[in-house]
LUMZA-718562 format. One record per residue (C-alpha): residue number from 0; x, y, z. Coordinates in steps of 0.001 Angstrom, whole numbers. Example, Ala and Ser with C-alpha at 12.3 -4.5 7.8 and 13.67 -1.06 7.14 Angstrom:
residues 2
+-----+---------+---------+---------+
| num |       u |       v |       w |
+-----+---------+---------+---------+
|   0 |   12300 |   -4500 |    7800 |
|   1 |   13670 |   -1060 |    7140 |
+-----+---------+---------+---------+
This chain:
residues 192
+-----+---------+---------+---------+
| num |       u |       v |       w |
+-----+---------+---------+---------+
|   0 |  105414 |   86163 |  115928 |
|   1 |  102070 |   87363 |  117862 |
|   2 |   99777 |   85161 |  118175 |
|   3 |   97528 |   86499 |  115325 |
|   4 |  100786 |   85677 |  113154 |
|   5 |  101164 |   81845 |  113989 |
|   6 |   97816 |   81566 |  113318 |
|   7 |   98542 |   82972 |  109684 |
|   8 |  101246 |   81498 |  109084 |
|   9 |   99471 |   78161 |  110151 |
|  10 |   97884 |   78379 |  106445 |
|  11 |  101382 |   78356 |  104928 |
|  12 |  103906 |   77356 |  107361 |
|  13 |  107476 |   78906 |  106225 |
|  14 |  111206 |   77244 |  105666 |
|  15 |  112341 |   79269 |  108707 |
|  16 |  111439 |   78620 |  112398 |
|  17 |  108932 |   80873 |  114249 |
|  18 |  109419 |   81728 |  117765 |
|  19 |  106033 |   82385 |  119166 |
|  20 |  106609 |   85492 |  121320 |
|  21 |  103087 |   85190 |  123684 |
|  22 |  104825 |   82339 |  125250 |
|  23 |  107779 |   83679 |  126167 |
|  24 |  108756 |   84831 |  129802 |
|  25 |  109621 |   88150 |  128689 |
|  26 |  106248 |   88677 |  126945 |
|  27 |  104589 |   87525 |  130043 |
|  28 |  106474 |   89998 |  132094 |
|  29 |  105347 |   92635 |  129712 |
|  30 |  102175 |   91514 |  129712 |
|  31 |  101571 |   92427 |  133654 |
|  32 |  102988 |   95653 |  132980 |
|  33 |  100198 |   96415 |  130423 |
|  34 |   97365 |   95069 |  132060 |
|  35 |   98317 |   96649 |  134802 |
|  36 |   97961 |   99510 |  132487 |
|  37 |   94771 |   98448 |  130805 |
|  38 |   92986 |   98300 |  134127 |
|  39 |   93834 |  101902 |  135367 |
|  40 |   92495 |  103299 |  131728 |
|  41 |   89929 |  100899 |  132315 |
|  42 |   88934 |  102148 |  135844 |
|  43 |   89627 |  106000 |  134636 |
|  44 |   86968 |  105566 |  132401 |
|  45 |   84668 |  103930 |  134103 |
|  46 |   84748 |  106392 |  136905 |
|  47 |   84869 |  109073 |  134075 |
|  48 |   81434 |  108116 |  133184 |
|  49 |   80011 |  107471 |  137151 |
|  50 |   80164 |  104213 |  137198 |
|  51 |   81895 |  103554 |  140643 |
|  52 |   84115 |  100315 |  140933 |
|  53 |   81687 |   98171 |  142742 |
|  54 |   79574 |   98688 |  139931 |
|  55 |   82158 |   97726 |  136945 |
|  56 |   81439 |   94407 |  135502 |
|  57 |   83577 |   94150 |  132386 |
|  58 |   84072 |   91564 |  129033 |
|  59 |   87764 |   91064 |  128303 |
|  60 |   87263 |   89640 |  124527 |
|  61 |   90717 |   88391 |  123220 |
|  62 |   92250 |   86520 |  126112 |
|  63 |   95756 |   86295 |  124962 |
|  64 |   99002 |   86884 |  127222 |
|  65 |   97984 |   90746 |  127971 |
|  66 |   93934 |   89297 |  128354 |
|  67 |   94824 |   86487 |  131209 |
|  68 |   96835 |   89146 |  132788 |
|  69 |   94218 |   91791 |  132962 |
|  70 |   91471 |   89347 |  133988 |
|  71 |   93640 |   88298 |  136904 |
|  72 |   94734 |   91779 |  137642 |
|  73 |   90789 |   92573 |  138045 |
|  74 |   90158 |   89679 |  139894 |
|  75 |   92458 |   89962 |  142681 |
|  76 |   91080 |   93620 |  142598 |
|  77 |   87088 |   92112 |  143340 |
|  78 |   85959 |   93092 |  139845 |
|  79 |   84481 |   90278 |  138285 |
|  80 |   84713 |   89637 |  134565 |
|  81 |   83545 |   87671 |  131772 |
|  82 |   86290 |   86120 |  129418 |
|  83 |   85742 |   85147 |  125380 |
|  84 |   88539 |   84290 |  123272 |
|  85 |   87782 |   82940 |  119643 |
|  86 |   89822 |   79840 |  120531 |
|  87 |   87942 |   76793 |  121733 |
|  88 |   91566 |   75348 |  123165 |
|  89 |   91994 |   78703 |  124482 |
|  90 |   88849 |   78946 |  126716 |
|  91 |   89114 |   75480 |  127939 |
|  92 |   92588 |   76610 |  129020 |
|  93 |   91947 |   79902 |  130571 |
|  94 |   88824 |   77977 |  132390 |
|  95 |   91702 |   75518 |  133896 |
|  96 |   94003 |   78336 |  134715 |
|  97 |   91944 |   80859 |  135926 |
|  98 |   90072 |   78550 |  138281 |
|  99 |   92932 |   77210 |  140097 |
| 100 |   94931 |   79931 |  140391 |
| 101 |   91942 |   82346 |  141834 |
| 102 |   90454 |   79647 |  143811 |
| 103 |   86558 |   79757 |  142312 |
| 104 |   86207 |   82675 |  143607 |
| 105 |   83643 |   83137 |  140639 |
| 106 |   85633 |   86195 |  139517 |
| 107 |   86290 |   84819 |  136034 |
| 108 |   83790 |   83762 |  134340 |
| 109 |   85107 |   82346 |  130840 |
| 110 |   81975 |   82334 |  128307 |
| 111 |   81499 |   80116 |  125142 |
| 112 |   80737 |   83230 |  122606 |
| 113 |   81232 |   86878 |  122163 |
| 114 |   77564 |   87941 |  122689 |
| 115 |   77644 |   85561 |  126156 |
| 116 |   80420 |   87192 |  127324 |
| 117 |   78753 |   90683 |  126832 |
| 118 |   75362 |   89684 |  128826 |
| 119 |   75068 |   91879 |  132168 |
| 120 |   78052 |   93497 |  131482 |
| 121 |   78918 |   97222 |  131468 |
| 122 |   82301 |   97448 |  129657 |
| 123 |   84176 |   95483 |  127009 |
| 124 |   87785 |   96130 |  126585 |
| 125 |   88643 |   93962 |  122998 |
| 126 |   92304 |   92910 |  122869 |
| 127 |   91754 |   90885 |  119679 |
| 128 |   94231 |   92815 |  117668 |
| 129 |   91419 |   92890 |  114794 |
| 130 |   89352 |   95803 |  113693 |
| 131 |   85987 |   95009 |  113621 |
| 132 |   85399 |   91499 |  115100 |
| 133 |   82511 |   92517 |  117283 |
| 134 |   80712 |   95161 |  114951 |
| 135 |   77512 |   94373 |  115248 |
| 136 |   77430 |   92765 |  118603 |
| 137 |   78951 |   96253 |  119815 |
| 138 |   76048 |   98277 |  117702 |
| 139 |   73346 |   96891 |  120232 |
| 140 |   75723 |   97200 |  123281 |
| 141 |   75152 |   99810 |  125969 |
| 142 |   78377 |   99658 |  127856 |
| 143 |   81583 |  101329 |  127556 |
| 144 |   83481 |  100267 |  124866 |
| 145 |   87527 |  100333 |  124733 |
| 146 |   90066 |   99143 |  122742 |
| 147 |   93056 |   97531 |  124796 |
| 148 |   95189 |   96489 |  121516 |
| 149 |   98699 |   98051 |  120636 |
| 150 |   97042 |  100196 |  118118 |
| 151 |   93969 |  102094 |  117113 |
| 152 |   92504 |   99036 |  115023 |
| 153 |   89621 |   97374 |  117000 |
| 154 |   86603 |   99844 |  116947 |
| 155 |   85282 |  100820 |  113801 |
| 156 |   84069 |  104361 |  115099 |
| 157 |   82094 |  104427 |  111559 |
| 158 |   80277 |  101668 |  111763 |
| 159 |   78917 |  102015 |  115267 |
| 160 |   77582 |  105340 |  114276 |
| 161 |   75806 |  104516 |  110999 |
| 162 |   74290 |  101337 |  112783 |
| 163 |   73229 |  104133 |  115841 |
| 164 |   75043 |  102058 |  118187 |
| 165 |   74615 |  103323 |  122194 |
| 166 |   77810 |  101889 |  123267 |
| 167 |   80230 |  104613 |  124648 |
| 168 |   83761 |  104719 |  122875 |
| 169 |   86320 |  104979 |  125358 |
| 170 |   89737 |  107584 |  124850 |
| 171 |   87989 |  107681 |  121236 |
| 172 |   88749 |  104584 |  120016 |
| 173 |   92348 |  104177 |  120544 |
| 174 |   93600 |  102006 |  123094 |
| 175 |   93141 |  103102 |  126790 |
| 176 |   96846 |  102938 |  127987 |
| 177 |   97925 |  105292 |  125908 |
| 178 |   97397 |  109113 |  126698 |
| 179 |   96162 |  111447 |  123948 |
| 180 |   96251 |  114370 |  125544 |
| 181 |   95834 |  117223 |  122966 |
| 182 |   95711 |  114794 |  120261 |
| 183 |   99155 |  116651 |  118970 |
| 184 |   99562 |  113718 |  115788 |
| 185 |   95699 |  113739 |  115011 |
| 186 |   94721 |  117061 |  115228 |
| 187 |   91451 |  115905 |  113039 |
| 188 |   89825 |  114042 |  115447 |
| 189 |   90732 |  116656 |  118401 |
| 190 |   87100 |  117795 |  117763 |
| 191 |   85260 |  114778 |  118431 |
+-----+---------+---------+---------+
């Protein structure tokens, strides 16, 4: 199971063992291969909408396997970043981790709450794997906005636009490492 999934099935634990796949080595390995994916869409964006590396100061919200990875990926890359993962346990591990392995190099910076972890940054890349968590901290948000889950589920597009949010929605919506280049299985929102 994903993380997400322990979690629920914390609430009603089953008669059958659960392997917990973040922990695996195999998912870490993964993991590096994504964020290493995450950050180009991340940087192809950014310099998409002239904002030039030394400039990028992004959020990672959702600091799971693929989250760790992407903050470190940044870090040994100069671009520092501001971590929040709903998990109190979580943050006080990441702040252990993260320290040690990058030295202090006050690169990571791992914040107490969403909105925190947003202040004087310029991008947010949500890896949460829930549509939706951030809505209305997003719909004051003037950064770039992009989803960095395995599908198109953080970003309600909808909401942000009734609420006349200024955030800009990266690779509309859908996660940045994957291409949608003509949009060939959603020809609706080709337009947009």
């Amino acid at each position: 199971q994903t993380t997400r999934g322990v979690i629920a099935l914390a609430a009603r634990p089953p008669a059958f063992p659960v392997t917990h796949i973040p922990k695996l080595e195999a998912k870490k390995r993964e993991a590096r291969v994504i964020a290493a994916d995450l950050a180009r869409g991340l940087l192809r964006e950014a310099r998409w909408r002239g904002l030039p590396l030394k400039d990028l100061r992004p959020a990672i919200i959702g600091v799971g396997t693929v989250g760790a990875e992407l903050a470190r990926v940044l870090a040994h890359n100069h671009v520092p970043c501001r971590l929040y993962d709903s998990s109190a346990a979580r943050r006080a591990e990441l702040h252990a981790e993260l320290h040690a392995e990058l030295h202090g190099a006050g690169l990571v910076e791992v914040c107490e709450t969403a909105e925190a972890s947003l202040l004087g940054t310029n991008a947010a890349v949500l890896i949460t794997g829930r549509r939706g968590v951030l809505d209305h901290e997003l719909a004051a948000y003037r950064g770039l906005v992009m989803s960095g889950s395995s599908d198109a589920n953080e970003v309600d597009e909808e909401f942000l636009v009734t609420a006349g949010a200024t955030a800009q929605l990266a690779n509309r919506g859908f996660p940045v490492n994957f291409a949608l280049d003509g949009l060939p299985e959603y020809p609706a929102l080709a337009g947009r």
